[in-house]
C-alpha positions as CSV (number, residue, x, y, z in Angstrom):
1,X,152.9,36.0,43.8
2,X,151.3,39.1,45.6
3,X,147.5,38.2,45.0
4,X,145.2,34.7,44.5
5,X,145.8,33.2,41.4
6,X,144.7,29.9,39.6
7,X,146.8,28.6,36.8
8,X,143.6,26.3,35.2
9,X,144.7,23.7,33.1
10,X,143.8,22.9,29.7
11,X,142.1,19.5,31.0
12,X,139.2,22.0,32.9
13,X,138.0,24.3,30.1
14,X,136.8,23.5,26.7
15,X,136.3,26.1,23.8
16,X,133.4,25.8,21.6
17,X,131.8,28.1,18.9
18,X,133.1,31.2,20.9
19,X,132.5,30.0,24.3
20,X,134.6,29.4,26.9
21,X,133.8,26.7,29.8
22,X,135.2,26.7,32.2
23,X,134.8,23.6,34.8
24,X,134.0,24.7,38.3
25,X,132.4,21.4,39.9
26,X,132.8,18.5,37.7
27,X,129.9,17.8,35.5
28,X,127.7,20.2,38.0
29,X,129.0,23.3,37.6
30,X,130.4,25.7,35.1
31,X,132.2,29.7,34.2
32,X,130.7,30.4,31.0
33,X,132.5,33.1,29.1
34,X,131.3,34.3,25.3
35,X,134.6,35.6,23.4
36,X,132.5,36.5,20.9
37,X,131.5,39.6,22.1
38,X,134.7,40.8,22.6
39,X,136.5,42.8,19.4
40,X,139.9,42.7,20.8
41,X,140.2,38.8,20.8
42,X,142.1,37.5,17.9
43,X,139.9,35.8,15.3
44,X,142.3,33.4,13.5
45,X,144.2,32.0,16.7
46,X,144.3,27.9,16.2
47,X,143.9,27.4,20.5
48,X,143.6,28.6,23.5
49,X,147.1,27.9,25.2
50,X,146.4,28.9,29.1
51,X,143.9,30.4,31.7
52,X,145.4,32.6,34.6
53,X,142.1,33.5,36.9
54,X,142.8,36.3,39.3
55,X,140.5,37.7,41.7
56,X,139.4,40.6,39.1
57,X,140.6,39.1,35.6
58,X,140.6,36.1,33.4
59,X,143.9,36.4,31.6
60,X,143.4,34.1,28.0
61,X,146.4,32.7,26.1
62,X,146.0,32.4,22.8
63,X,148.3,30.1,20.5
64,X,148.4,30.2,16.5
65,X,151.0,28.6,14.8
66,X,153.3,30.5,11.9
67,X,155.4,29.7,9.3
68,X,158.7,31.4,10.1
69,X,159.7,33.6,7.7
70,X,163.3,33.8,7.7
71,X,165.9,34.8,4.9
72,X,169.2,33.7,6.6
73,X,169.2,30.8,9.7
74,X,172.1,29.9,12.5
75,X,172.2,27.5,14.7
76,X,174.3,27.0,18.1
77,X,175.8,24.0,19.8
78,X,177.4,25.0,23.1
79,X,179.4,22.8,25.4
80,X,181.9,23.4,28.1
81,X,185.1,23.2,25.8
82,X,183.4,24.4,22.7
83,X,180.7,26.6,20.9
84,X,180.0,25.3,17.0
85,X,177.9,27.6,14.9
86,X,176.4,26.9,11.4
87,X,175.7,30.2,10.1
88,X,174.6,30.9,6.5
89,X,175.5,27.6,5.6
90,X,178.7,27.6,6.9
91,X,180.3,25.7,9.9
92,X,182.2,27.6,12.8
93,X,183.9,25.9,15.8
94,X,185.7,28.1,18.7
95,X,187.2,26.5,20.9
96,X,187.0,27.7,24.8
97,X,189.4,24.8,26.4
98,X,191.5,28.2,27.8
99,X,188.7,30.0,29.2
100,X,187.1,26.7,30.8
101,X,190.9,26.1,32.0
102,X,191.1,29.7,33.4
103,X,187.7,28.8,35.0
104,X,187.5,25.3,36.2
105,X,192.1,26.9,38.4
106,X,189.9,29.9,40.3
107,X,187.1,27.3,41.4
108,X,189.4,25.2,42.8
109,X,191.1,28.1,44.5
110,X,188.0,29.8,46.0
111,X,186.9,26.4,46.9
112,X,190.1,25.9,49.0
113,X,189.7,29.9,50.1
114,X,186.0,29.2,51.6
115,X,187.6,26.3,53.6
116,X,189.8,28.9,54.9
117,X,186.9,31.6,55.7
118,X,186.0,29.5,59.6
119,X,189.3,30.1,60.5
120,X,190.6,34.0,58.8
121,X,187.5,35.3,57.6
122,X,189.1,38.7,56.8
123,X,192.3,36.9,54.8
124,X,190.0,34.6,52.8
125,X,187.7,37.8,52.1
126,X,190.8,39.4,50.5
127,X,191.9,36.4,48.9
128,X,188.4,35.7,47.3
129,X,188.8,39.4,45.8
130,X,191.9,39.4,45.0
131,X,191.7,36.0,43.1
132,X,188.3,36.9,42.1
133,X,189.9,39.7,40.2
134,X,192.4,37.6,38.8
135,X,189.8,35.1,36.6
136,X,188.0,38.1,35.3
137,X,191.5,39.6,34.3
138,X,192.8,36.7,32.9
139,X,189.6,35.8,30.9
140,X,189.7,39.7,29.7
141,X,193.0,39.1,28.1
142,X,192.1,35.9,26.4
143,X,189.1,37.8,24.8
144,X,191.1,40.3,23.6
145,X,193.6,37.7,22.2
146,X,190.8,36.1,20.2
147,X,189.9,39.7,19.4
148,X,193.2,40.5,17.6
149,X,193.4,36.5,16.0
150,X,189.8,37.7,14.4
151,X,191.6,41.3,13.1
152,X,194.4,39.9,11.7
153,X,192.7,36.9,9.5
154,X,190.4,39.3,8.3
């Protein structure tokens, strides 16, 4: 951050009837803001979420909880090896064992490069880019197989 800022924690304000108070000095002393005079403040929030004071501007958070409104729902599952979807009801697995193969072959290579790099830093340099290129060539063409698989089932 550029410029003073206090996060204040919701433990050291309380909100009341429209009023905001802040805790300066426990039980002493106290920032006394009135929302209420303020139009563009959201009158149906359920809480005040955070307080961000800067040197020229109280920053309020407000929180209000919604019903989602959704018509259709998916939900994701990703692991290393696998993604599993449940879209619209229905289940979807695809399977990434070649892609976290592909993957898992060029870190051991680079790995074994970078060792290199204290001894031939210009040879491991090309090696890293040429194997570099490799993985992102290799996981290209697996893409595009899956691609293809998805044309010719639909």
């Amino acid at each position: 951050m550029t410029k003073r800022t206090v996060y204040i924690k919701s433990t050291l304000f309380s909100f009341k009837k429209g009023i905001l108070r802040i805790s300066i000095e426990p039980n002493k002393r106290y920032l006394e803001v009135d929302l209420r005079k303020y139009s563009w403040i959201p009158s149906d929030f359920d809480r005040i979420g955070g307080l961000i004071l800067t040197e020229k501007e109280l920053i309020i958070t407000f929180r209000k909880n919604v019903e989602p409104k959704a018509e259709k729902w998916a939900s994701f599952d990703v692991n290393l090896t696998n993604i599993t979807a449940f879209i619209d009801g229905e289940i979807r697995r695809y399977d990434l064992r070649k892609l976290y193969h592909i993957h898992r072959v060029y870190e051991v290579k680079r790995r074994k490069i970078q060792k290199l790099s204290r001894i031939k830093p210009l040879t491991s340099k090309k090696l890293l880019k040429k194997y570099s290129g490799c993985e992102k060539n290799r996981a290209k063409e697996l893409h595009a197989q899956a691609n293809r698989a998805d044309c010719e089932r639909a």
